[in-house]
C-alpha positions in Angstrom: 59.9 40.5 -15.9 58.7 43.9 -17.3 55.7 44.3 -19.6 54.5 47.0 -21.4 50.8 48.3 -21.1 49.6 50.6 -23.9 45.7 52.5 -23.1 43.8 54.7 -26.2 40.5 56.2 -26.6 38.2 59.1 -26.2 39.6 61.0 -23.2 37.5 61.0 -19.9 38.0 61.6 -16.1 39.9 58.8 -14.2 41.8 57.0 -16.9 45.3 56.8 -15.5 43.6 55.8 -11.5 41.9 53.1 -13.1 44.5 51.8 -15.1 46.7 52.0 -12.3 44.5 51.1 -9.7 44.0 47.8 -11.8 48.1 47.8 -11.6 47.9 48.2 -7.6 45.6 45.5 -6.7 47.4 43.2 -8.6 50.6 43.6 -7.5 52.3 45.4 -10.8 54.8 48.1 -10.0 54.7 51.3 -12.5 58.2 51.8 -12.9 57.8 54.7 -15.8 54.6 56.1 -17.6 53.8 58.5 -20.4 50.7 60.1 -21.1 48.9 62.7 -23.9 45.6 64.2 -24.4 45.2 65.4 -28.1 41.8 67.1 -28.2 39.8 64.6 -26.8 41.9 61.8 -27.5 43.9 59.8 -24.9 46.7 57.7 -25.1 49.3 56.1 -22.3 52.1 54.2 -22.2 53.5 52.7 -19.1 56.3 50.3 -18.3 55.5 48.0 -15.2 57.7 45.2 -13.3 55.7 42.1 -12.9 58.3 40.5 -10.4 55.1 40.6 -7.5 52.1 40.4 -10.1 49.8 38.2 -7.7 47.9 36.4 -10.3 49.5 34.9 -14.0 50.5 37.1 -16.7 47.7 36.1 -19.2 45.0 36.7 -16.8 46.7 40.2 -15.6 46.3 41.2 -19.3 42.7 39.8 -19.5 41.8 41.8 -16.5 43.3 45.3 -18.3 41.4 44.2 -21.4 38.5 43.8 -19.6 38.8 47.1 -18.0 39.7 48.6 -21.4 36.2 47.4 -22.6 34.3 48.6 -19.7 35.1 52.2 -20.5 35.6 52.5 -24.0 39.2 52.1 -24.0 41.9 49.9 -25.9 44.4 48.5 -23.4 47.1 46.2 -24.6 49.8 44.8 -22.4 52.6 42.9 -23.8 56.0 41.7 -21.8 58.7 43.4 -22.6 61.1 41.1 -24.6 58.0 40.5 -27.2 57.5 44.7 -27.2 61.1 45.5 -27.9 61.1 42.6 -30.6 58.1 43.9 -32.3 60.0 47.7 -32.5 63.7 46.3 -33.9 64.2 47.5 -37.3 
């Protein structure tokens, strides 16, 4: 199982180790990530396999959430299938 993970805001030191610090300790694997600075704006997309996640899915995207509003960011993570459903014209 894949999800997707999608982080915006004002940019700032430490972003992508945080987010993928978070990803680390619990067991997601970044299989492919993309990231932009625009002026002082920050966004990041990254694709993650969930096959050794070491806690449930709906509290791994509580954690990033929760992370997200600690520092000012928006963090959305969404599995795959849902992701790709949402973007099918």
């Amino acid at each position: 199982m894949n999800a997707v993970i999608t982080v915006t805001g004002r940019d700032c030191m430490g972003i992508v180790a945080k987010v993928s610090g978070k990803c680390y300790e619990y067991g997601a694997n970044i299989v492919d990530v993309s990231q932009s600075v625009m002026r002082e704006y920050f966004a990041m997309m990254m694709l993650v396999e969930l096959g050794s996640l070491t806690v449930e899915f709906g509290e791994f995207v509580d954690i990033l959430k929760k992370l997200g509003d600690e520092n000012g960011l928006t963090i959305h993570t969404m599995h795959e299938d849902i992701f790709n459903s949402m973007h099918r014209i």
